[in-house]
Backbone as a ProteinNet text record, in pm:
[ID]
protein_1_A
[PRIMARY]
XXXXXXXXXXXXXXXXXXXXXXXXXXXXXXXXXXXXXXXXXXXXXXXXXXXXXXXXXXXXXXXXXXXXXXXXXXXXXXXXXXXXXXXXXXXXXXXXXXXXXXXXXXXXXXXXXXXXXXX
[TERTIARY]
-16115.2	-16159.4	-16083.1	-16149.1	-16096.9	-16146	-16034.9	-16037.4	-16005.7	-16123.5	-16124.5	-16113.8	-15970.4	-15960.5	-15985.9	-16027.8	-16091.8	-16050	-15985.7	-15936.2	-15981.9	-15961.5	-15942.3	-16080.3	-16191.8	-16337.7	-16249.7	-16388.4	-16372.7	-16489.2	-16442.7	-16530.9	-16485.8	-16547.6	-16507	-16582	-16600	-16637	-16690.6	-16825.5	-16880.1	-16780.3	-16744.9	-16644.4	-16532.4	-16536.5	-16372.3	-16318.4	-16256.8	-16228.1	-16149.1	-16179.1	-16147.4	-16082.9	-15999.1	-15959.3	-15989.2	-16064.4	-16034.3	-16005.3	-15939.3	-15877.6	-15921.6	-15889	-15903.3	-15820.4	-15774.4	-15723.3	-15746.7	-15712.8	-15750.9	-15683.8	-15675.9	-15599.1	-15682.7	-15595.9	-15666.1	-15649.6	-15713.7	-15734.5	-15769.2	-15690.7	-15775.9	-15733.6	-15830.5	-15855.5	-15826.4	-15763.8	-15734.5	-15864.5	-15951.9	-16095	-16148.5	-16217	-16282.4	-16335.4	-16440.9	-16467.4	-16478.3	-16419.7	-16405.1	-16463.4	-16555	-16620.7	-16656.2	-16693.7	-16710.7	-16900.5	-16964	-17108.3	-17128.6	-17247.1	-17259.6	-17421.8	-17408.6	-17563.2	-17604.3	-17679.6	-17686.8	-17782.3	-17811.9	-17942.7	-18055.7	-18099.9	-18241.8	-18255.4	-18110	-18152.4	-18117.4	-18127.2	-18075.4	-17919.5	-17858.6	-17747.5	-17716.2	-17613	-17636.4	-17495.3	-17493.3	-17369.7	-17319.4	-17169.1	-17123.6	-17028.5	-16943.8	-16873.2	-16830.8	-16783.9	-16702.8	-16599.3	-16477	-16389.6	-16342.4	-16328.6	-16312.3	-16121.9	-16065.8	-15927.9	-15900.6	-15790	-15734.5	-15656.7	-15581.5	-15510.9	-15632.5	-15711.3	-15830.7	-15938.5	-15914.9	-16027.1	-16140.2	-16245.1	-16346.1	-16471.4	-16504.7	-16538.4	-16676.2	-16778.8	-16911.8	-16880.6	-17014	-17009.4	-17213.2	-17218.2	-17379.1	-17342.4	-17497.9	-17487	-17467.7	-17508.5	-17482.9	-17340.6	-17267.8	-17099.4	-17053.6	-17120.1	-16967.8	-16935.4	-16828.3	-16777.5	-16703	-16737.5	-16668.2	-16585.7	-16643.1	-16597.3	-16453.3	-16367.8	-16275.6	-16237.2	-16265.9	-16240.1	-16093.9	-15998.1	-15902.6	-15822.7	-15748.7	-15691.5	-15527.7	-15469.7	-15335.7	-15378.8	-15354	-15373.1	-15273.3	-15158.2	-15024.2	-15043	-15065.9	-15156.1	-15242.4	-15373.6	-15473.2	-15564.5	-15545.2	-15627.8	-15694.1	-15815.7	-15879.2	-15881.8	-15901.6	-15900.9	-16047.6	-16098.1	-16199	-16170.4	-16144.6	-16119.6	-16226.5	-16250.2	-16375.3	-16370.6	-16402.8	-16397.8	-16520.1	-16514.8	-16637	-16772.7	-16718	-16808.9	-16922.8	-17052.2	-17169.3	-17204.5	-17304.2	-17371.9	-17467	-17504.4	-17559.6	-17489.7	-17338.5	-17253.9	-17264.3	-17240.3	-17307.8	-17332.1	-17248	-17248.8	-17175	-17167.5	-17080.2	-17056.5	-16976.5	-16908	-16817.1	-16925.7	-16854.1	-16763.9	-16656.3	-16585.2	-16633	-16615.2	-16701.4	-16574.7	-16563.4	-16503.6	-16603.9	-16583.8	-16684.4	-16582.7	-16574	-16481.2	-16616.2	-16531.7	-16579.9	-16592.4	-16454.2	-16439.1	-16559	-16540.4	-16654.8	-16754.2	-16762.2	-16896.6	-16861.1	-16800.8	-16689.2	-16767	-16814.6	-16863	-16800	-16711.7	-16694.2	-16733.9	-16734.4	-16782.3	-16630.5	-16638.9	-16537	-16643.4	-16556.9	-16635.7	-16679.6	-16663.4	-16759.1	-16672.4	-16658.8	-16572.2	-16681.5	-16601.2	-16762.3	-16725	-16813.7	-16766.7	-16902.9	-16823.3	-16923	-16897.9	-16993.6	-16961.5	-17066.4	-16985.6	-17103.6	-16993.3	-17045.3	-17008.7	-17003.1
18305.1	18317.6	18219.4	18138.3	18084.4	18126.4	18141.6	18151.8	17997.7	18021.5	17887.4	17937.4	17897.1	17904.1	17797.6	17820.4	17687.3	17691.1	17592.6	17536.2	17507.7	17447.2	17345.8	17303	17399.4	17360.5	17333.7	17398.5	17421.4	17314.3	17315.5	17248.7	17107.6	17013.3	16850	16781.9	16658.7	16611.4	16539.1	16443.3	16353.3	16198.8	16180.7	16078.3	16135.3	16288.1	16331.6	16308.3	16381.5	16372.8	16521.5	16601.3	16677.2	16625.6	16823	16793.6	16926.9	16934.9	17055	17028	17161.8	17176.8	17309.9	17306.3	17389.7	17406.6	17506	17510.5	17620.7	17574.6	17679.3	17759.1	17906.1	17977.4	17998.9	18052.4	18142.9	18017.4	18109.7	18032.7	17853.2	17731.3	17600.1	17578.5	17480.4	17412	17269.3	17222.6	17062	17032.2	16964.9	16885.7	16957.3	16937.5	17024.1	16927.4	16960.9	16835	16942.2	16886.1	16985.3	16924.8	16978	16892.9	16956.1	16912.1	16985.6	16980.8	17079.7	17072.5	17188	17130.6	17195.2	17241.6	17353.5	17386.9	17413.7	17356.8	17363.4	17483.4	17528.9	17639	17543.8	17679.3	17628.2	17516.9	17494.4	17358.3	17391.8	17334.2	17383.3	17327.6	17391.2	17327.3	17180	17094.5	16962.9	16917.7	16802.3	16756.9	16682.9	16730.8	16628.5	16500.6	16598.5	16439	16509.5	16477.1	16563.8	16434	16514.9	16373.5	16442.6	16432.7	16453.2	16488.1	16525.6	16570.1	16493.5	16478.3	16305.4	16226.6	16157.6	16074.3	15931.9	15908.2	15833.5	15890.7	15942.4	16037.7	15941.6	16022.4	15949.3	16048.7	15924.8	16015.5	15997.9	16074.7	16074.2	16106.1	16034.7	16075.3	16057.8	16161.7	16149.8	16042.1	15950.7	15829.3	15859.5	15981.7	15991.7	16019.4	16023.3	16015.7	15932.6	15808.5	15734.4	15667.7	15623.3	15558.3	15571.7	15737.1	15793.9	15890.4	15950.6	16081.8	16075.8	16144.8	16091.6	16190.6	16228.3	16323	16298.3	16383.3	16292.8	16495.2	16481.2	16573.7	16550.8	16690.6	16706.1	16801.9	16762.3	16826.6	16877.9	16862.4	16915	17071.3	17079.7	17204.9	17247.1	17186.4	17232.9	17285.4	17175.6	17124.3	17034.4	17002.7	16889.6	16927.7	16792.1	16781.9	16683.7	16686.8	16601	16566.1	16449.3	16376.2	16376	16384	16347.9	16248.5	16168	16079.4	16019.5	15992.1	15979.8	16076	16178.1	16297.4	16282.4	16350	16255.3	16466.6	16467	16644.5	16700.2	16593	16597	16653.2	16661.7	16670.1	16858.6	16914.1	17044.9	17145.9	17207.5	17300.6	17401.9	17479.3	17536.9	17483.2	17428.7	17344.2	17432.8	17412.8	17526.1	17421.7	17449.2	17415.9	17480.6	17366.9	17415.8	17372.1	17456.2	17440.3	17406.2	17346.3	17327.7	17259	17336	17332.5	17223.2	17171	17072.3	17132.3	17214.3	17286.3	17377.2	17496.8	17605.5	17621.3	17528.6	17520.6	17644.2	17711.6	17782.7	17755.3	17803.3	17753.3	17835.2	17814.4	17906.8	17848.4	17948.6	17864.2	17918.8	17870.7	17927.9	17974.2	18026.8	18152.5	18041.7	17949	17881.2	17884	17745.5	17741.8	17640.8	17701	17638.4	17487.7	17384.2	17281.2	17265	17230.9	17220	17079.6	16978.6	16870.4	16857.8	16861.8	16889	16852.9	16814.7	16770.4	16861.9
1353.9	1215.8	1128.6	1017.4	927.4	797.6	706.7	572.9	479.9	359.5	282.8	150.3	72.2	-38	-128.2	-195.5	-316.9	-478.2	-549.6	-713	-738	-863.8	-913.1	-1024.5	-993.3	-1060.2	-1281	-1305	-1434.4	-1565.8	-1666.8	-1746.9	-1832.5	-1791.5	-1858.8	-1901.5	-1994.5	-2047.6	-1990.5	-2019.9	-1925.8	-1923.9	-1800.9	-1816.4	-1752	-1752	-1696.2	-1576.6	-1528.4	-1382.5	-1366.1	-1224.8	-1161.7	-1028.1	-984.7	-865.2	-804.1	-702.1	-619.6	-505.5	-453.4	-361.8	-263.4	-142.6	-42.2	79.8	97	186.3	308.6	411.7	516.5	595.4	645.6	714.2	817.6	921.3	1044.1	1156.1	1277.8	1403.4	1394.1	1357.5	1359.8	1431.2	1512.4	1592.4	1545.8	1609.1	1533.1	1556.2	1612.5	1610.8	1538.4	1442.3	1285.8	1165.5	1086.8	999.7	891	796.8	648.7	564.7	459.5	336.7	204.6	146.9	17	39.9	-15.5	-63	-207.1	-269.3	-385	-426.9	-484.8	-481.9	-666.8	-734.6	-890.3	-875.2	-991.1	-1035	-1014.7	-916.3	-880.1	-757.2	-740.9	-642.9	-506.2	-366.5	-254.8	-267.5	-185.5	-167.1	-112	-116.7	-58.4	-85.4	55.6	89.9	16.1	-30.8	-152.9	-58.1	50.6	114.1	237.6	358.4	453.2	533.1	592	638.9	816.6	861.4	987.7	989.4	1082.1	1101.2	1221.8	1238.6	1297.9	1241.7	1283.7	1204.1	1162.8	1222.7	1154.8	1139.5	1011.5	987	930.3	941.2	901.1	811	706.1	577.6	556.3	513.3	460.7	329.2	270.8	113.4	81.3	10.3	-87.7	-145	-165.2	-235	-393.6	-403.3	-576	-579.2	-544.9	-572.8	-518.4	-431.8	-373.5	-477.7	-447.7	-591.9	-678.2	-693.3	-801.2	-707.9	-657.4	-559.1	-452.1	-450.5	-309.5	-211.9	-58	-33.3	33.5	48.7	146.9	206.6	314.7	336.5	407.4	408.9	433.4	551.5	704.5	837.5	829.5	798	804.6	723.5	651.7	527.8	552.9	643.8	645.6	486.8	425.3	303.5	256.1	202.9	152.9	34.4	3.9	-146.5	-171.2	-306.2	-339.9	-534	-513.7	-679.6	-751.5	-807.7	-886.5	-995.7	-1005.5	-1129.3	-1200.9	-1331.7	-1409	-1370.1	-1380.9	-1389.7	-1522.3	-1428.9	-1493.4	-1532.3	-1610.5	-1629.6	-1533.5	-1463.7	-1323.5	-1184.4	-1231.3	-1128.8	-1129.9	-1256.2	-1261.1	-1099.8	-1081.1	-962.9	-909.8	-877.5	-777.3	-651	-660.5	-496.3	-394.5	-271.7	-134.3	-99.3	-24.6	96.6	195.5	331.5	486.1	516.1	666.9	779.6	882	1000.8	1091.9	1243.4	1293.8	1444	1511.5	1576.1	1673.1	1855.9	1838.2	1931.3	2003.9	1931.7	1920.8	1832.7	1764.9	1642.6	1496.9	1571	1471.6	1299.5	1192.7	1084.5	989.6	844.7	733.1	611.9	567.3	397.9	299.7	189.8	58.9	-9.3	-126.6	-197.3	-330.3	-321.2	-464.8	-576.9	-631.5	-763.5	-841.3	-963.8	-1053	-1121.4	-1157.1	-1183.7	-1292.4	-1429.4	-1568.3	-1633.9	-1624	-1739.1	-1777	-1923.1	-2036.3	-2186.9	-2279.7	-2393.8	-2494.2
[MASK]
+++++++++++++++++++++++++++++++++++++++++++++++++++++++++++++++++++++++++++++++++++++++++++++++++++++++++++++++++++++++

């Protein structure tokens, strides 16, 4: 079992920048890919970025955030983090953290932190 705690949301200005954070407890498995995804009202959910665990990790990102977006993590902690910068009102969501074992397919979600830019 893994547990995913999640920060850092909240409400900013268009232009701002955020940071959340997540971190994970329980049974890990080093081989695991952790990511952030976010689902707005009304919309399905969808992948905001995910980075792989490794010392060369390797990162995906939605084209509507690269650029701005950064995911990066601490294996040592068993935490990712995702920057956000020049936050647009589009960005608007509740953003999950995933776990996803490589191992056993193993899957968790976090409980959703809310993220508001708006003027």
């Amino acid at each position: 079992q893994v547990q995913l705690v999640e920060s850092g949301g909240g409400l900013v200005q268009p232009g701002g920048s955020l940071r959340l954070s997540c971190a994970a407890s329980g049974t890990i498995f080093r081989l695991n890919v952790m990511g952030w995804y976010r689902q707005a009202p009304g919309k399905q959910r969808e992948l905001v970025a995910t980075i792989t665990s490794g010392g060369s990790a390797t990162t995906n990102y939605a084209d509507s955030v690269k650029g701005r977006f950064t995911i990066s993590r601490d294996n040592a902690e068993n935490t990712v983090y995702l920057q956000m910068n020049n936050l647009k009102p589009e960005d608007t969501a509740v953003y999950y953290c995933n776990f996803r074992s490589f191992i056993n397919g193993f899957e968790a979600w976090g409980q959703g932190t809310q993220v508001t830019v708006s003027s």
